[in-house]
Backbone of each chain as ProteinMPNN parsed JSONL, in Angstrom:
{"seq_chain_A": "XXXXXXXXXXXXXXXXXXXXXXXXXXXXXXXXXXXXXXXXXXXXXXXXXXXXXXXXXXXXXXXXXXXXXXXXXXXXXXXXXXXXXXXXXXXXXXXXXXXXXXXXXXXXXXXXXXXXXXXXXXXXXXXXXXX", "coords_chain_A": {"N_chain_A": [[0.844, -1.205, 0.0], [1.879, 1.171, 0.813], [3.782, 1.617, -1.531], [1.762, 2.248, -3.073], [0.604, 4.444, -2.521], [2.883, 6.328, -2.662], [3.45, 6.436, -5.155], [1.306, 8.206, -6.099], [-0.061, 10.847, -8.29], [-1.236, 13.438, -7.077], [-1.051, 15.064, -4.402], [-3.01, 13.831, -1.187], [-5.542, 14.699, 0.924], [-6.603, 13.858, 4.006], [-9.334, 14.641, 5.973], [-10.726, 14.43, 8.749], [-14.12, 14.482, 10.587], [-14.801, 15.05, 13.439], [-17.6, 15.754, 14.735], [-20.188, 17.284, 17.041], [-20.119, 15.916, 19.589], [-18.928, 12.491, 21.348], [-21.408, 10.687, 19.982], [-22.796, 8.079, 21.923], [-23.859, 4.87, 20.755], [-26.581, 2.276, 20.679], [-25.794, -0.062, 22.725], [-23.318, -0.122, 21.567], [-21.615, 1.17, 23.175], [-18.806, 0.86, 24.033], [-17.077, 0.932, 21.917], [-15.241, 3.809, 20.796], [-16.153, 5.404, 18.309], [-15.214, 7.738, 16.833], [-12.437, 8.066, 18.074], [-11.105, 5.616, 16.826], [-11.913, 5.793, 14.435], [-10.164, 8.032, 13.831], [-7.752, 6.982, 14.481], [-6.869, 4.998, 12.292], [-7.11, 6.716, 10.169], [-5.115, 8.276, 10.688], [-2.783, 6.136, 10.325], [-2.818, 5.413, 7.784], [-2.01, 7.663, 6.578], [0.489, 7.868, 7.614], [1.916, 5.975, 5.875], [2.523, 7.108, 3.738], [4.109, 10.264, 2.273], [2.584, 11.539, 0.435], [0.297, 11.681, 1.581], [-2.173, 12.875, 3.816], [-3.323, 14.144, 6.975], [-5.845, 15.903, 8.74], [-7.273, 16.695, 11.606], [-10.959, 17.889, 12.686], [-13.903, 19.358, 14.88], [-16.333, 20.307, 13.929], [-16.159, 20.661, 10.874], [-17.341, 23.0, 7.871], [-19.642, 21.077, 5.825], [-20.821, 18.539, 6.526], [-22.413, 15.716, 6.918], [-23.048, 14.387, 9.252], [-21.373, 12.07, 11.752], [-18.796, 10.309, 13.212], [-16.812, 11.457, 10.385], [-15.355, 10.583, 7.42], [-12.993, 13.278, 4.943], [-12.343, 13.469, 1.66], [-9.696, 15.008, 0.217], [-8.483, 15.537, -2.795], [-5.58, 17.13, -3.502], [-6.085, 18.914, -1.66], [-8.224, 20.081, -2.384], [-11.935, 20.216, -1.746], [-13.816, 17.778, -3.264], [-16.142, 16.593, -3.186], [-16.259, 14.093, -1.77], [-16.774, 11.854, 0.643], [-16.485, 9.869, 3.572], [-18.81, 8.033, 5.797], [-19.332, 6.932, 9.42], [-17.072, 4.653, 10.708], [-14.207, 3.355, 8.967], [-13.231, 0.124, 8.633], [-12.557, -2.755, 8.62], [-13.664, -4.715, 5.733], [-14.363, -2.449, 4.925], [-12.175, -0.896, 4.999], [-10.861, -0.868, 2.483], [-12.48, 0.538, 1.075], [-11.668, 3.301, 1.541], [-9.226, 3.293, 1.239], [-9.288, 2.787, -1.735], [-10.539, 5.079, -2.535], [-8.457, 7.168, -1.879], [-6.543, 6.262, -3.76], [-7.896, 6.541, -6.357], [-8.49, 9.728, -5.471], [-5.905, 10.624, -6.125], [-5.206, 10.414, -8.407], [-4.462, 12.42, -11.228], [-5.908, 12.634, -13.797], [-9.582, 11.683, -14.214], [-10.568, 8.129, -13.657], [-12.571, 7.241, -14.653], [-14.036, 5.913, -18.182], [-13.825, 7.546, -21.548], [-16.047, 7.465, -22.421], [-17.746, 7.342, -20.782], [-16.712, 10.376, -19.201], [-17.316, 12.228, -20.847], [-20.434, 11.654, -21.322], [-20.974, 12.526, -18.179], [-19.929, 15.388, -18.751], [-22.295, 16.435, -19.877], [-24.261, 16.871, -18.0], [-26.535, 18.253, -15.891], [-27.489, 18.755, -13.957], [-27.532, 18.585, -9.931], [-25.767, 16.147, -8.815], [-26.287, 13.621, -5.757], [-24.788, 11.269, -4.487], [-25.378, 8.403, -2.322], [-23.59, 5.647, -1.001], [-24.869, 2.516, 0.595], [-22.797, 1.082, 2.685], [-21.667, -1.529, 4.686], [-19.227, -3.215, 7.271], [-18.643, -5.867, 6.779]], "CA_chain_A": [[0.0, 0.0, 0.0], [2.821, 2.122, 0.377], [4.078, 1.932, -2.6], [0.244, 2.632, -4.545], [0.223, 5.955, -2.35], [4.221, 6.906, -2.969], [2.89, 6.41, -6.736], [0.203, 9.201, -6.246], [0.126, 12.15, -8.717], [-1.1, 14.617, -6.727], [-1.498, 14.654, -2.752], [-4.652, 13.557, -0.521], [-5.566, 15.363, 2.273], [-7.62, 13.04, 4.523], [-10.157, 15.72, 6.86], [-11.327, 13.957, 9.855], [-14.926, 15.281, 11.435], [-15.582, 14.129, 14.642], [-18.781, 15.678, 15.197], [-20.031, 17.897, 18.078], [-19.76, 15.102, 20.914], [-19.278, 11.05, 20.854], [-23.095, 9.661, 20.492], [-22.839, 6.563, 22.081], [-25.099, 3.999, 20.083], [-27.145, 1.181, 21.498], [-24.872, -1.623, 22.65], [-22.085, 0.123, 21.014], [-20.912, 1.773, 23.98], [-17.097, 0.685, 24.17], [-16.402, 1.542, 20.982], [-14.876, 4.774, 20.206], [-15.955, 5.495, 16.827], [-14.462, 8.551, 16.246], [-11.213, 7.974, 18.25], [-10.702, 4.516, 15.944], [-11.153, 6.261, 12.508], [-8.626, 9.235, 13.429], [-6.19, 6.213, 14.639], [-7.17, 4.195, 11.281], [-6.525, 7.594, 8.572], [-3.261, 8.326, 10.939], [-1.59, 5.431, 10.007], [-2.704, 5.567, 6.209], [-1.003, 8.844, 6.446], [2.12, 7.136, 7.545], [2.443, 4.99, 4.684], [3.623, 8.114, 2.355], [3.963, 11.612, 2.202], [1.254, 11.966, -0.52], [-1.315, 11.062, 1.666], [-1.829, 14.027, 4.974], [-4.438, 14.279, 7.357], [-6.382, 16.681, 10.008], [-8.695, 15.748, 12.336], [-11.516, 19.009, 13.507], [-14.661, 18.701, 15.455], [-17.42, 20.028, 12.877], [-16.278, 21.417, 9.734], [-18.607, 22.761, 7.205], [-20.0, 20.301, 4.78], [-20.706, 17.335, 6.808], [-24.246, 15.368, 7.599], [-22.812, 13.535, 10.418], [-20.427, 11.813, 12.344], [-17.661, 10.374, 12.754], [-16.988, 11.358, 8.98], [-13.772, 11.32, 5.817], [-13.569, 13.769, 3.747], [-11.168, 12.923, 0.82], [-9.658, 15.953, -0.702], [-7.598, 16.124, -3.552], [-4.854, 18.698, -3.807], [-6.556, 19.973, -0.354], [-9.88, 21.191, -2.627], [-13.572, 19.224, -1.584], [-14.268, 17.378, -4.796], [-17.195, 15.679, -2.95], [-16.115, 12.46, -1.326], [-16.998, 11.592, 1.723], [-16.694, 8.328, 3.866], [-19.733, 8.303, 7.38], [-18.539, 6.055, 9.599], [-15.858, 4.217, 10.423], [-14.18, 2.789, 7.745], [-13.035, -0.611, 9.11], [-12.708, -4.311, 7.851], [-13.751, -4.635, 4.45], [-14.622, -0.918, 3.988], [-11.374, 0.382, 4.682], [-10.784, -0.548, 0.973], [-13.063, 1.737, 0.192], [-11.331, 4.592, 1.884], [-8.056, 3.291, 0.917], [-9.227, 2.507, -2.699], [-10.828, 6.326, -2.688], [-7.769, 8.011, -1.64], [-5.691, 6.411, -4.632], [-8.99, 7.438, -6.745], [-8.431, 11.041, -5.367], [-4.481, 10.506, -6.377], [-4.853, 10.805, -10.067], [-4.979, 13.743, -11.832], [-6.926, 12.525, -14.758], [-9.938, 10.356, -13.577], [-10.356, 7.26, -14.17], [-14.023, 6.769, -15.989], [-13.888, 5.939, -19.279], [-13.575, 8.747, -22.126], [-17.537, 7.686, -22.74], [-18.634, 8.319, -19.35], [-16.757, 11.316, -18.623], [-18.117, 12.891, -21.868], [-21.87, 11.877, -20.751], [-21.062, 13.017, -17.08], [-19.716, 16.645, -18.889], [-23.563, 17.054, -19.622], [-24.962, 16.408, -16.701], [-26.841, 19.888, -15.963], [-27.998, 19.054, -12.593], [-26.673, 17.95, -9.115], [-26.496, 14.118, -7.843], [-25.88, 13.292, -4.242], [-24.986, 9.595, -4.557], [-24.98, 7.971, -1.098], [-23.353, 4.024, -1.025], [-24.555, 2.269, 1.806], [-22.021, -0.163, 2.707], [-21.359, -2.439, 5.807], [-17.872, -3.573, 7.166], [-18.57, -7.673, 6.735]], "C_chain_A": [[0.88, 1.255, 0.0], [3.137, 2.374, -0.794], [3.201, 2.411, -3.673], [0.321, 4.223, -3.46], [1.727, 6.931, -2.456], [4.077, 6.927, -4.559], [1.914, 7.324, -6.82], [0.618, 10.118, -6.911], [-0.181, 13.235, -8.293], [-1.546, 14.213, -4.735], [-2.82, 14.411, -2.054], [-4.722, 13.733, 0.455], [-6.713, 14.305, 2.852], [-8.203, 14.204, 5.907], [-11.26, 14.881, 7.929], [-12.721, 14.666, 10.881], [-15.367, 14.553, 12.312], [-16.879, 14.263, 15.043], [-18.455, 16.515, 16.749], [-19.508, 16.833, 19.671], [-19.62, 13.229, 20.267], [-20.854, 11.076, 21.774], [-23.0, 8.606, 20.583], [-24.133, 5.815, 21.712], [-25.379, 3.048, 21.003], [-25.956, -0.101, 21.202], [-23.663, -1.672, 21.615], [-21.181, 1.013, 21.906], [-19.086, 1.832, 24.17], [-16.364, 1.028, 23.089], [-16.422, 3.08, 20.329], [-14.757, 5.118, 18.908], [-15.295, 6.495, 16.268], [-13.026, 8.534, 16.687], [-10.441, 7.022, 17.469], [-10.64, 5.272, 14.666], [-10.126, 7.631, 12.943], [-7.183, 8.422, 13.698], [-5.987, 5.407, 13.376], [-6.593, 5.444, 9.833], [-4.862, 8.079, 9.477], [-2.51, 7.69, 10.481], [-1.901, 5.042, 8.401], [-1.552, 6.265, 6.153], [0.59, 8.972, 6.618], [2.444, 6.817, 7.367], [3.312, 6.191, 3.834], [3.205, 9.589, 2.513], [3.106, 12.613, 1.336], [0.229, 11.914, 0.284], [-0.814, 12.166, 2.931], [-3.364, 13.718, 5.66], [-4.611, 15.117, 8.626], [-7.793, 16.308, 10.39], [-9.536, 17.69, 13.363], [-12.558, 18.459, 13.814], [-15.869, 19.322, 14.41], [-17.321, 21.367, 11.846], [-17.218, 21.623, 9.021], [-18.593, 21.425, 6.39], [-20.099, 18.674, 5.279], [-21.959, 17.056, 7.088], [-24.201, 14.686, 8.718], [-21.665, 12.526, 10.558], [-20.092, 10.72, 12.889], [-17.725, 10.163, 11.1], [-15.432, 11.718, 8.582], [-13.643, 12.169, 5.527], [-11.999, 13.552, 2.931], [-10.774, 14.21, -0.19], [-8.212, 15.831, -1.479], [-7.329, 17.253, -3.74], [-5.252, 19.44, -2.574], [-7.914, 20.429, -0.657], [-11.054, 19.652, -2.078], [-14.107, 18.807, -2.463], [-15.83, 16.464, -4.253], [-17.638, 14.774, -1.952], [-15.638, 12.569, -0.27], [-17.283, 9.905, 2.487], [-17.085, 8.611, 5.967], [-19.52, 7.052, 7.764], [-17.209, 5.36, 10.384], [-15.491, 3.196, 9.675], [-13.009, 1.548, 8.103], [-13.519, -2.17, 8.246], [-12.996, -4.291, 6.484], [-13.87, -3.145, 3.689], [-13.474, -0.182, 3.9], [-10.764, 0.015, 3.326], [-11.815, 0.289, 0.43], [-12.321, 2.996, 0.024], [-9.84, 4.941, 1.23], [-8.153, 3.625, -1.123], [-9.656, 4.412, -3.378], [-9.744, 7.85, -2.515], [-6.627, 7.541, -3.381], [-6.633, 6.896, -5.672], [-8.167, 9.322, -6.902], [-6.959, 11.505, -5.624], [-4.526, 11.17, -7.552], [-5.388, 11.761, -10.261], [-5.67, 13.606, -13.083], [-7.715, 11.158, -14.305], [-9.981, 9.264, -14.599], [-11.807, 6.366, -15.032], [-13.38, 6.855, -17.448], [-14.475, 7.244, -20.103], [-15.384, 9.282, -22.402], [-18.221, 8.25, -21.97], [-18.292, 9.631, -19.192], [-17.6, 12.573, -19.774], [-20.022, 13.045, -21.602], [-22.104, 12.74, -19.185], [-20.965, 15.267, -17.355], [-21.266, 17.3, -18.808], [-24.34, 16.73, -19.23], [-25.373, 17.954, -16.426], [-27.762, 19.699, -14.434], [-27.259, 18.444, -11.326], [-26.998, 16.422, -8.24], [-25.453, 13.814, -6.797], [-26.01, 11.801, -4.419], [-24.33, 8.87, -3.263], [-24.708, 6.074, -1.662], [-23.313, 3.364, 0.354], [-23.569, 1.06, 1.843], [-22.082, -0.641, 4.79], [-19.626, -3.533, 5.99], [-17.947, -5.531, 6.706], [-19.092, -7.648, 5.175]], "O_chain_A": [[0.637, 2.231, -0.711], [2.77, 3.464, -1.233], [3.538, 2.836, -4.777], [-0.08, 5.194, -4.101], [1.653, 8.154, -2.335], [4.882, 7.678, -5.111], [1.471, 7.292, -7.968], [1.689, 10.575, -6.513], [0.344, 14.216, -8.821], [-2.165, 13.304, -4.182], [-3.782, 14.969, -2.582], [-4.044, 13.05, 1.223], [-7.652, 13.984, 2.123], [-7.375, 14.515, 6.764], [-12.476, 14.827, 7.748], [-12.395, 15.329, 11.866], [-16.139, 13.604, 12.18], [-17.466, 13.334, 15.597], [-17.419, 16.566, 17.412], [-18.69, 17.143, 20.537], [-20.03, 12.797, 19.19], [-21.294, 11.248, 22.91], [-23.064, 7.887, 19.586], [-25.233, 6.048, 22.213], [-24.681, 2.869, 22.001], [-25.498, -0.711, 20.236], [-23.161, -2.636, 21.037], [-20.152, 1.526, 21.468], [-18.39, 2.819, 24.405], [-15.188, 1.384, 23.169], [-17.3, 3.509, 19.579], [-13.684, 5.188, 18.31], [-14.738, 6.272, 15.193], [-12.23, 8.94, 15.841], [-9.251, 7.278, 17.286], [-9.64, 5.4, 13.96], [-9.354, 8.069, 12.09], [-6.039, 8.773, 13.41], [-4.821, 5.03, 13.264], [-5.918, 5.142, 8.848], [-3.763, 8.169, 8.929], [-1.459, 8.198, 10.092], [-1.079, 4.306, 7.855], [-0.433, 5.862, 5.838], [1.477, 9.675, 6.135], [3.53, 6.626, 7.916], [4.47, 6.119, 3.423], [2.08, 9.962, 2.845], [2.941, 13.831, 1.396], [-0.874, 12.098, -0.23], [0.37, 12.409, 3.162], [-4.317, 13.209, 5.071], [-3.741, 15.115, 9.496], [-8.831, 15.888, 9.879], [-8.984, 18.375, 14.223], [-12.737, 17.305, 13.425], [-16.487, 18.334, 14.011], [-17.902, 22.453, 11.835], [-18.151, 20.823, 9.099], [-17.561, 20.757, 6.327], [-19.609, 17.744, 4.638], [-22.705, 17.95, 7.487], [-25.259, 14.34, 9.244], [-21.048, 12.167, 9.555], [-21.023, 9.959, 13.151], [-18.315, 9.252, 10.518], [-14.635, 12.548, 9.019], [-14.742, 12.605, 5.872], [-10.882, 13.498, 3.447], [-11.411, 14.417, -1.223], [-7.107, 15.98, -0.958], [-8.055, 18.208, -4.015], [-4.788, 20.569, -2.414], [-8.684, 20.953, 0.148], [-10.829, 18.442, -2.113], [-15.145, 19.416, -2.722], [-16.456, 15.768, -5.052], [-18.739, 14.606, -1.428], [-14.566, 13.086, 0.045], [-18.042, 9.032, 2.068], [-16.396, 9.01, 6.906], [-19.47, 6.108, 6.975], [-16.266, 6.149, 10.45], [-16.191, 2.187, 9.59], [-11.845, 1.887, 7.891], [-14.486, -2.47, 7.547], [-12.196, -3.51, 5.969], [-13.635, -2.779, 2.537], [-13.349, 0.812, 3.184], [-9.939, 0.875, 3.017], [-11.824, 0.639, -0.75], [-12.216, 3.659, -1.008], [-9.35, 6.009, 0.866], [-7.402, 4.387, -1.733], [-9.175, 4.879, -4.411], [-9.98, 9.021, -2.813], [-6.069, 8.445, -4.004], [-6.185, 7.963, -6.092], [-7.613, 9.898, -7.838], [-6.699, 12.684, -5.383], [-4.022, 12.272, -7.768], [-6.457, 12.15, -9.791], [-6.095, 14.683, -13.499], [-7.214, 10.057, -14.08], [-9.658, 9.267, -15.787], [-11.909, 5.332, -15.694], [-12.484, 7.617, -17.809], [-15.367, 7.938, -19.615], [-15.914, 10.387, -22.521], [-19.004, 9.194, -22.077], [-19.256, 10.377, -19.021], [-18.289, 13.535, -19.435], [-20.707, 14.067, -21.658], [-23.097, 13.436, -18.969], [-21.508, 16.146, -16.685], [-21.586, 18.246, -18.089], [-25.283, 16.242, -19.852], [-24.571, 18.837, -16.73], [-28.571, 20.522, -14.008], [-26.295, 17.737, -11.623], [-27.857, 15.911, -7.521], [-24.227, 13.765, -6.888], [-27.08, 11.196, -4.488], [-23.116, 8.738, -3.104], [-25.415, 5.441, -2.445], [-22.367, 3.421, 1.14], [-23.639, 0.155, 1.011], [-22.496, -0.011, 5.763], [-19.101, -4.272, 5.157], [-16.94, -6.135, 6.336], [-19.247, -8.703, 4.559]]}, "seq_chain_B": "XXXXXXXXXXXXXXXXXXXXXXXXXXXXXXXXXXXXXXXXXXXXXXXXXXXXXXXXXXXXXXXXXX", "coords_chain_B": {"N_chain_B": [[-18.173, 0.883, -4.587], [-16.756, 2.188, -5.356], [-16.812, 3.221, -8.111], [-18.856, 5.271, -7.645], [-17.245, 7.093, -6.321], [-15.502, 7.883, -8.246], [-16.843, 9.126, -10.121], [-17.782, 11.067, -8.842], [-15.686, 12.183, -8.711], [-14.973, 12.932, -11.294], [-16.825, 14.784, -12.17], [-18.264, 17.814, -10.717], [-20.492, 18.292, -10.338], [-21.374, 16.107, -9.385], [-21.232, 14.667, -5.855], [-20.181, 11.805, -3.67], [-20.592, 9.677, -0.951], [-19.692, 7.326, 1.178], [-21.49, 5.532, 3.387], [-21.673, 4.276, 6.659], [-23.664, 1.496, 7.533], [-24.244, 0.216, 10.059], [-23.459, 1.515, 11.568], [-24.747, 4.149, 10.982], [-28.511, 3.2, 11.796], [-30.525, 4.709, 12.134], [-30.731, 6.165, 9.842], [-29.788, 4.196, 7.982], [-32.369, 2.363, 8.202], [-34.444, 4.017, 7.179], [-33.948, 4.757, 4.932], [-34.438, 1.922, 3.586], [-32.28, -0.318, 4.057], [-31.461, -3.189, 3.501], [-29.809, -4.663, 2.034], [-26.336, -4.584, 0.811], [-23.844, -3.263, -1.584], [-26.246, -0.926, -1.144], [-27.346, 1.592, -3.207], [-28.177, 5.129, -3.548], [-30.242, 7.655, -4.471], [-29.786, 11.321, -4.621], [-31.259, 11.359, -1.81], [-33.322, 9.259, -2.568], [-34.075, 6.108, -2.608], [-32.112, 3.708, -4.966], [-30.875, 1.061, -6.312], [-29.613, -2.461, -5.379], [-26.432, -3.299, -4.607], [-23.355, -4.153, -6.735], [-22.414, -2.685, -10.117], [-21.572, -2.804, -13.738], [-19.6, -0.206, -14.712], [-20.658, 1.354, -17.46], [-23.501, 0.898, -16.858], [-24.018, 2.079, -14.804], [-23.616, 4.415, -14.785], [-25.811, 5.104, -16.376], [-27.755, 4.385, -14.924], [-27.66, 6.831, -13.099], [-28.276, 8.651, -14.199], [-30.526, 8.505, -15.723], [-33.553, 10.181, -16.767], [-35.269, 10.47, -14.525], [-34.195, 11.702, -12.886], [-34.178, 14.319, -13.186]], "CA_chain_B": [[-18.465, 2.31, -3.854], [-15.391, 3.1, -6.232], [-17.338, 3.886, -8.652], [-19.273, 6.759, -7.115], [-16.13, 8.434, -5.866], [-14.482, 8.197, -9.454], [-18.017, 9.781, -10.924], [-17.698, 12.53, -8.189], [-14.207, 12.962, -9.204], [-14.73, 13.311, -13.089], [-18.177, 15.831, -12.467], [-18.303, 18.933, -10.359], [-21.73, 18.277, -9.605], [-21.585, 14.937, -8.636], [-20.719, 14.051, -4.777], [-20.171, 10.886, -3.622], [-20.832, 9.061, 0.053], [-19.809, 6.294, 1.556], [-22.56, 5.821, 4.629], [-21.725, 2.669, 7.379], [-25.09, 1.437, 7.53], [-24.728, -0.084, 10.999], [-23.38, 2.964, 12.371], [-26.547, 4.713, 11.033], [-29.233, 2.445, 11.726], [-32.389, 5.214, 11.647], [-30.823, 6.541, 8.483], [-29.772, 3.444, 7.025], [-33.766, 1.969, 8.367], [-35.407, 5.146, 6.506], [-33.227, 4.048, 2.482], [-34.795, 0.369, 3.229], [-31.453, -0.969, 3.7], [-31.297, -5.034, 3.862], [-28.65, -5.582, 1.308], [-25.47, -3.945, 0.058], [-23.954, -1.826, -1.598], [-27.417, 0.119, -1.314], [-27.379, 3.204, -3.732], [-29.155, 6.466, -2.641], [-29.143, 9.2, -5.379], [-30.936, 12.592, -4.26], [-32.053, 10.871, -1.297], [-34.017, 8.398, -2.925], [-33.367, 4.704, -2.656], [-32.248, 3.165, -6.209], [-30.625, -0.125, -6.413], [-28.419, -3.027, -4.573], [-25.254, -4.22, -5.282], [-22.688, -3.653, -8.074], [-22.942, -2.909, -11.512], [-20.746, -2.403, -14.395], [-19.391, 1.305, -14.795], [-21.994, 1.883, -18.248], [-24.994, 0.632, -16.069], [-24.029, 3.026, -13.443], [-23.764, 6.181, -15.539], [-27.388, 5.065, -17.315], [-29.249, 4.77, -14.03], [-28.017, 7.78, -12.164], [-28.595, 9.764, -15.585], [-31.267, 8.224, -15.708], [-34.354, 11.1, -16.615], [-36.119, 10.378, -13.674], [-33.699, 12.588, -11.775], [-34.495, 15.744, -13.236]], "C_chain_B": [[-17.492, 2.981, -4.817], [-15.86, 4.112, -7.14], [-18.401, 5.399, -8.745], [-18.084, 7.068, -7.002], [-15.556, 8.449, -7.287], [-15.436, 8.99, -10.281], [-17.85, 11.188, -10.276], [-16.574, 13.141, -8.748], [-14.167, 13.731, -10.837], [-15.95, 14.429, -13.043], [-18.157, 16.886, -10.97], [-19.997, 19.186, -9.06], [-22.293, 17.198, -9.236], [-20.67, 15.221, -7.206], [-21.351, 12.796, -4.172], [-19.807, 10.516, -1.996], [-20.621, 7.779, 0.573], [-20.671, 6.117, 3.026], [-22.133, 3.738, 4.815], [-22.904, 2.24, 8.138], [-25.054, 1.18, 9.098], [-24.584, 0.841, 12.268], [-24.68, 3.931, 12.658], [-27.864, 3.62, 10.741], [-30.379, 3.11, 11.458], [-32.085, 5.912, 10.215], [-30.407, 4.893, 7.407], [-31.894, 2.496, 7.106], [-34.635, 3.481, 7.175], [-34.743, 4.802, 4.78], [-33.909, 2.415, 2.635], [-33.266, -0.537, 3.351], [-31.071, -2.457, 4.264], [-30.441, -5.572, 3.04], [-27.332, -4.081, 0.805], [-24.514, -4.322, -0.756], [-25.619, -1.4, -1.621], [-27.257, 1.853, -2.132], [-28.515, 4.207, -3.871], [-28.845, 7.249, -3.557], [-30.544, 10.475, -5.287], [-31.834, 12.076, -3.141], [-32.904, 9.642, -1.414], [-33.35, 6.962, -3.43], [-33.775, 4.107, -3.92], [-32.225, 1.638, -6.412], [-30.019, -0.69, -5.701], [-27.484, -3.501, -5.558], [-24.48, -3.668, -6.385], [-22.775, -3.34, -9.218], [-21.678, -2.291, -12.216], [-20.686, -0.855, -14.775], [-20.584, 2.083, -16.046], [-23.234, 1.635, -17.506], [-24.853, 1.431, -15.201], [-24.429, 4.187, -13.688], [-25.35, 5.824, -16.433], [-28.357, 5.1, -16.176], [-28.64, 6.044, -12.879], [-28.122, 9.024, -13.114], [-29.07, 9.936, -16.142], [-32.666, 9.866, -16.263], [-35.113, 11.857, -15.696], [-35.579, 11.338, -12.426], [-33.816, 13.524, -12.2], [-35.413, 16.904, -12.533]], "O_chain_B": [[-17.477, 4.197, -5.008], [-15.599, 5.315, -7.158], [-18.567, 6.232, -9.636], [-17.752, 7.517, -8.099], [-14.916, 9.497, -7.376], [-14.914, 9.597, -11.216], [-17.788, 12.237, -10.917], [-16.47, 14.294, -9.164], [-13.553, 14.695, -11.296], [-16.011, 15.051, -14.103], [-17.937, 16.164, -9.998], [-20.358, 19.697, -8.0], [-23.449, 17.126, -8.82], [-19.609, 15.843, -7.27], [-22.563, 12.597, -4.092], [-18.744, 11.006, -1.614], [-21.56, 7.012, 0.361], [-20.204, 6.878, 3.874], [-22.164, 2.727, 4.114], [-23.093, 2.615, 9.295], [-25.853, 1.915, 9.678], [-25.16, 0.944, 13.351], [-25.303, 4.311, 13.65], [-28.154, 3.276, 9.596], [-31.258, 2.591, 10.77], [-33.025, 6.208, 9.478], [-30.806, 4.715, 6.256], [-32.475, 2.158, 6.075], [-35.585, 3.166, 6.457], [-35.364, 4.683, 3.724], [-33.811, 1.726, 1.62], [-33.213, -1.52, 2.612], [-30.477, -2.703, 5.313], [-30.181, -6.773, 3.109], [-27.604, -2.906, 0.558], [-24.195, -5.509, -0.82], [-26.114, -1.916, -2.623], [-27.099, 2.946, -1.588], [-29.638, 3.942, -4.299], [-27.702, 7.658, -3.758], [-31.705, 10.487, -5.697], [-33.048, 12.225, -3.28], [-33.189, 9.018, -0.392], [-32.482, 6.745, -4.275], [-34.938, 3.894, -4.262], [-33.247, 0.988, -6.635], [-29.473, 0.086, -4.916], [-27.572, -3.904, -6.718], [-24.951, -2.7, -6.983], [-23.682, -4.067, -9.623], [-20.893, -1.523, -11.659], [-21.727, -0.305, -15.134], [-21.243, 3.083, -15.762], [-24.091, 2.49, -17.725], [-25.913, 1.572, -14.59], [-25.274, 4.882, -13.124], [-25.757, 6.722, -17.17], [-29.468, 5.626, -16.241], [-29.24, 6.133, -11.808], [-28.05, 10.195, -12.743], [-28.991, 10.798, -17.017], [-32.158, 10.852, -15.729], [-35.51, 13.022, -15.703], [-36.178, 11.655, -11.398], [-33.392, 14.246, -11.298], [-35.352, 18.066, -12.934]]}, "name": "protein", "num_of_chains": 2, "seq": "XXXXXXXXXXXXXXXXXXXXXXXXXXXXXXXXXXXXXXXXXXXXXXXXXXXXXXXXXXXXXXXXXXXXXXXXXXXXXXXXXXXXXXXXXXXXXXXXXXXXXXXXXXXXXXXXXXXXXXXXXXXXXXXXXXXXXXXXXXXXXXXXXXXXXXXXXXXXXXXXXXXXXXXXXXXXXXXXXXXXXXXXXXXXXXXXXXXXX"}
């Protein structure tokens, strides 16, 4: 994994929102969800010097908490991971940060051409589950 | 899920979500969610599961979102 984020073309800021307080869930009490994902994008971040991260308690642009945000170059292209991103999902987060690596994406020339005229805005939520 | 974040990435006016359903149980209970991936676009619960990158860009570009 090192070596796919020391291969990044441009840097990935990983933006940690913890949210105003921990809401302890039902019969999820012991687990620290927001203290686990800022110890989980820390040590991404210590694979390579492309990859950076800050952790605040409620930046704009968030719907809730503990939340990602994946910015290329430092700008907000969108992408967001609610959550913690654990067991099978942290390939998502991982697979979204080399995603947010490249400087030309990676849809095909067809899609990004249909996506150019796209004339309205789509909020595309993916629910996922760590198992 | 890749595929959303690489759609957000290539469009301006796409953004893209990954949501841990068991984390949110009254928001993942309010999308219907009993299988995943579950995809949510404008709120509104679409399909489960994977699909090839042209089937993706045909149903969230679908008309029905205008």
């Amino acid at each position: 994994m090192r070596g796919l984020f020391d291969a990044l073309e441009r840097p990935v800021e990983l933006l940690v929102a913890l949210g105003p307080e921990e809401t302890p869930l039902p019969g999820a009490r012991d687990v620290d969800f927001g203290g686990e994902t800022v110890r989980i994008v820390e040590e991404l971040a210590a694979l390579s010097a492309n990859v950076s991260f800050r952790v605040e308690d409620e930046p704009a642009g968030f719907d809730r908490y503990p939340a990602v945000a994946l910015l290329p170059a430092g700008e907000d292209a969108g992408l967001r991971y609610y959550g913690l991103p654990w067991g099978y999902e942290l390939g998502s987060l991982v697979g979204g940060v080399l995603e947010a690596g490249r400087r030309e994406p990676s849809l095909s020339d067809e899609s990004r051409a249909r996506l150019d005229s796209l004339e309205r805005e789509l909020e595309i939520d993916v629910f996922v589950t760590p198992t | 899920m890749l595929l959303a974040y690489k759609t957000a990435l290539a469009s301006p006016r796409v953004t893209a979500a990954a949501i841990e359903a068991t984390e949110f149980p009254q928001l993942a209970d309010a999308m219907d969610v009993w299988a995943v991936p579950r995809i949510v676009v404008n709120g509104v619960p679409q399909w489960d599961g994977s699909v090839p990158e042209r089937v993706f860009l045909d149903r969230i570009l679908a008309p029905s979102f205008e």
